[in-house]
N, C-alpha and C positions, 0 to 999 in steps of 0.2 A: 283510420290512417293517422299515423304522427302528423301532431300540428303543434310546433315550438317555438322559440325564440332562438337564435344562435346561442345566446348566452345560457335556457336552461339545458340545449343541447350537449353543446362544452361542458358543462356541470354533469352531466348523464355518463359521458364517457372519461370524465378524468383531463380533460384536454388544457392545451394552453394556447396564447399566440394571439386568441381574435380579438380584433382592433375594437376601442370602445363604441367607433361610430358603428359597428357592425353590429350592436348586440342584438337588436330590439326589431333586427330585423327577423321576418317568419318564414321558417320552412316546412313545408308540407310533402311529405311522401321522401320516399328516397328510392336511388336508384345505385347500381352497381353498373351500367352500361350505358357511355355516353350515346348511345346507338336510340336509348329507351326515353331521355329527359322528357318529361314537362315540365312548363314552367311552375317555378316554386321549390322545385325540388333540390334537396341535398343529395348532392354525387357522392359517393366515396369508392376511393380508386381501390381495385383490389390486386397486388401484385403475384400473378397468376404465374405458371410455368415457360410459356410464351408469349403473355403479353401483359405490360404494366400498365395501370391503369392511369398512375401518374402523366401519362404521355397524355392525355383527352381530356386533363382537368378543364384548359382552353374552352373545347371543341364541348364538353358539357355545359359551359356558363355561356357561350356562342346561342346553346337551344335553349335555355332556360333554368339552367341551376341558380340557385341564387346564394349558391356556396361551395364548400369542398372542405374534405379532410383532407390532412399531410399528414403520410408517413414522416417522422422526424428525420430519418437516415437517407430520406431521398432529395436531390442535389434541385437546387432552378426552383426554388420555391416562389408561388406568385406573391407579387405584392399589392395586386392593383386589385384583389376580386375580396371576397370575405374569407376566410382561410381558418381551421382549424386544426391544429398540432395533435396528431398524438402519435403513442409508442406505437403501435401495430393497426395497418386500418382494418385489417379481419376481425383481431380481437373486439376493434373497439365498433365495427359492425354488430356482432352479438353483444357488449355492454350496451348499446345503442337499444337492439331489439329487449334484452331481459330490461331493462330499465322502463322501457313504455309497456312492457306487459306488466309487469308491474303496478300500472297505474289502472288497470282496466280490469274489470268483478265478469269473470267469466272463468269456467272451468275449461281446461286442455287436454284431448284424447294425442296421445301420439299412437303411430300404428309404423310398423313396419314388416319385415319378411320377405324372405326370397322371391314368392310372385304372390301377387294379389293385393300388395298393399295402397295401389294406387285405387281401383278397383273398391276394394273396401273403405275406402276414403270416401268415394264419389255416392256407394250404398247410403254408411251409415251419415254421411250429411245431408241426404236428402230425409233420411227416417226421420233427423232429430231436427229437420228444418219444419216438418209439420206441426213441431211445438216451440222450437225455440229459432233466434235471432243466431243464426250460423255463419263461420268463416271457415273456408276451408283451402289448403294447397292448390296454387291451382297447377293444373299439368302435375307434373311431375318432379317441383322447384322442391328439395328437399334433403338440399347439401348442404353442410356449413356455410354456403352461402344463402343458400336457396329458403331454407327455414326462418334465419330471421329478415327475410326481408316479408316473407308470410307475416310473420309477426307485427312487421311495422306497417303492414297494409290493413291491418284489422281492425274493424270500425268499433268505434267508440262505443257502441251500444251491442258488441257481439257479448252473447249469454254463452258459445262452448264455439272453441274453436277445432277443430281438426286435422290435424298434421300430420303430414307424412315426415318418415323420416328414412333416407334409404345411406348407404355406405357404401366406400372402396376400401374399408379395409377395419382390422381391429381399433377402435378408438371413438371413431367417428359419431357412431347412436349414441355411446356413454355421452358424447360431449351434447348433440344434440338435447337428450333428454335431460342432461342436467340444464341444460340452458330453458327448456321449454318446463319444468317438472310438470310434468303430466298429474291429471289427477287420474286418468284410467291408461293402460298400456295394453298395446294386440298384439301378437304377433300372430300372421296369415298362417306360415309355413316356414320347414327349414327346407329349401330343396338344393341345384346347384350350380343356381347364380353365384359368382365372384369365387369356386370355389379355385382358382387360376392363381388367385391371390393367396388365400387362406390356407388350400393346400387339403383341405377336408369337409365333410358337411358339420363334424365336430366342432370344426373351428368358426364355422359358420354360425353353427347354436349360440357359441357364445359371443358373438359378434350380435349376434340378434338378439341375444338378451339381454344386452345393454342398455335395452330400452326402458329395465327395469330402475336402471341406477339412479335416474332423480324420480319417479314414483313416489307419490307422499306414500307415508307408511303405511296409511290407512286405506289406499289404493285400491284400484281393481286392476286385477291383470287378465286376460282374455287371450289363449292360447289354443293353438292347435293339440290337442288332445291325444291324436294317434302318434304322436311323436313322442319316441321313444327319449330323445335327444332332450328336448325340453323338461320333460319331468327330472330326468339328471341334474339340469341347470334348478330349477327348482329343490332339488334334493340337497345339493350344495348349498342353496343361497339361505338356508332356513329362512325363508323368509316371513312375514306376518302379511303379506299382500291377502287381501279377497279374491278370491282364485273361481274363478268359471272356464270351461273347456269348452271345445265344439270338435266335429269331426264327423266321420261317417261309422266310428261304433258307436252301440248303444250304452256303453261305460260313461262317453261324455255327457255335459247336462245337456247341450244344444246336441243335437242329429237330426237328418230328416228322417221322418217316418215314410216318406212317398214323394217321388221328383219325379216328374215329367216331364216333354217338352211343348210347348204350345204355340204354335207361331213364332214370334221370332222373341220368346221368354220362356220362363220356364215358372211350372207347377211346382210347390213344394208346401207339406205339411210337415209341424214339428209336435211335440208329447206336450208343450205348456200349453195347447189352447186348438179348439176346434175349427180355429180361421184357416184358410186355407188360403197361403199366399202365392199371387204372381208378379214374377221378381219380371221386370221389361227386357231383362240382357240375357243373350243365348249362354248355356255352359252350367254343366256339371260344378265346375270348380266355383261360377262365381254364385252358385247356390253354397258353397263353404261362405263364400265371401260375406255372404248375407248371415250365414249363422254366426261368424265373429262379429258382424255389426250389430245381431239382432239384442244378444245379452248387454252392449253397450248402450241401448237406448232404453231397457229397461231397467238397465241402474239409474237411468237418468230419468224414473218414469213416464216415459213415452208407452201409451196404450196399445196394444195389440192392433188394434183399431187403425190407429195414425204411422203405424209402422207397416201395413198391408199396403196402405195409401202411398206411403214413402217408397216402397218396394215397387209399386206401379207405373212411375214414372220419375228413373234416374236419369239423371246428366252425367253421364259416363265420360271422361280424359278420351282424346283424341285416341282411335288405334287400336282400343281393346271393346272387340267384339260390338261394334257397330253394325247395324244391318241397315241394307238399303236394297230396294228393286231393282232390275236391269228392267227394259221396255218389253223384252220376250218374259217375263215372269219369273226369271230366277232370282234367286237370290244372292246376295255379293255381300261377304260378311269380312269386316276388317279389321284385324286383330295383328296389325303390323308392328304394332312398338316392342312388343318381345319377339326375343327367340330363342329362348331360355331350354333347355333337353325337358324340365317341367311344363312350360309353357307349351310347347307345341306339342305332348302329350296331351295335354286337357284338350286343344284345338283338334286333334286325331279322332278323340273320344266324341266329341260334339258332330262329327262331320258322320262318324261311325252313328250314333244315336239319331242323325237327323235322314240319315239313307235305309236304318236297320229296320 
């Protein structure tokens, strides 16, 4: 988690304004919703479509901020708290975030796509928390807001962080991913989430392939394979990325060779290796989910071995495909956060596999 001074904070984002007796004082963590403070923290107000953030600078240093940014353009500026100036608080939210990744020796997976990208979030950082020091999104925070405050909560000794990165619209991954430059890029799937917005799954492709734009060059990208949509985007970008597929033909490098279901997880074998893994979460789909995670942990030499182990017991986001008892013995499987025309096919598929 950021731990600064006012003074090298201000220096971070460009700012002006703060009083000298305020310099030296320290802030620790940051928050975007007076709702959230603890004490120590830096507030910055985000002026949102319905509600400004400027109105609860008060009501944040009331709980515990022991600062605030100003938008410059906004009117009643405090005098009496520690106060820093700048041109835009969003922007100066993500110079905030790249500036402290910056200062921290860990490589960055960004993941995104239509469904699955939370999911495989939750996969591939349990796989690579079997070898390394991991930070990962938590829930689902992975909007221009939501990413770098990810960023700014990442502890000092994380080795690979894992970030999601989701959108409403054309722009938003490019901007995510140049803020995060990933050193590996996923995407799940093109399906047809947001296509209300976009207008196409076309349009969607390249909305998701934005995740490519800050990718060091020397990268990995890790894509859904049977997608026709994708190789386009790739065919276009000539790009030099390190390229691995996954899917359910045998053309990609990841496929299963054999899925099952087992209790409330599932069986699955792939062509690199005799292990035979059990993934802990029910679903067809989130056996994709695990073959975009699986090639991510073995660029990052995680062993077959510790990746079986990590596949055994995830910490799955609230909502997607949780299973629990009822007292008479059925089962109650909760998969409420989507409802995606994708999404509750997969769920169809699973209820069909688990009755067939």
């Amino acid at each position: 988690m950021i731990k600064r001074t006012l003074k090298q904070i201000q220096e971070m984002v460009n700012g002006w304004g703060l009083a000298k007796e305020f310099e030296d004082i320290i802030a620790e963590g940051v928050v975007i919703d007076s709702r959230s403070v603890q004490d120590g923290n830096l507030y910055i107000p985000i002026i949102g479509e319905r509600v400004n953030g400027h109105s609860y600078v008060q009501n944040a240093v009331s709980e515990g901020a022991v600062a605030t940014f100003w938008q410059k353009d906004q009117p009643d500026m405090p005098t009496d708290i520690p106060v820093i100036v700048v041109e835009d608080t969003e922007i100066a939210l993500q110079q905030l975030a790249l500036a402290y990744k910056n200062t921290l020796n860990m490589k960055v997976i960004g993941i995104t796509g239509s469904n699955g990208k939370t999911s495989t979030k939750d996969i591939l950082a349990s796989i690579l928390a079997t070898t390394y020091k991991v930070h990962k999104t938590p829930g689902n925070f992975n909007s221009e807001y939501g990413m770098p405050i990810t960023l700014l909560r990442t502890p000092v000794d994380t080795e690979i962080a894992v970030l999601e990165m989701g959108m409403a619209g054309l722009g938003q991954i490019k901007l995510l991913s140049d803020l995060a430059k990933p050193d590996v890029s996923v995407i799940t799937c093109i399906g047809e989430a947001h296509i209300e917005e976009l207008g196409s799954r076309e349009n969607i492709s390249i909305a998701k392939f934005e995740i490519t734009s800050g990718l060091s060059k020397d990268g990995l990208f890790v894509y859904h394979g049977d997608e026709p949509l994708l190789e386009k985007r790739l065919a276009e970008a000539n790009s030099e990325f390190k390229l691995v597929t996954f899917g359910d033909e045998t053309s990609n490098d990841y496929y299963p060779t054999s899925t099952s279901v087992d209790g409330s997880g599932m069986v699955f074998t792939i062509p690199q290796t005799d292990i035979t893994f059990n993934l802990s979460v029910l679903g067809k789909h989130n056996v994709m989910n695990a073959l975009a995670a699986i090639p991510v942990a073995r660029h990052f030499g995680v062993r077959f071995e510790n990746i079986r182990a990590g596949l055994a017991n995830i910490e799955m986001s609230k909502g997607r495909m949780e299973t629990s008892w009822a007292k008479n013995g059925m089962m109650i499987i909760d998969d409420t956060y989507n409802s995606s025309p994708t999404s509750v096919r997969a769920t169809i598929d699973l209820l069909y596999s688990l009755t067939g």
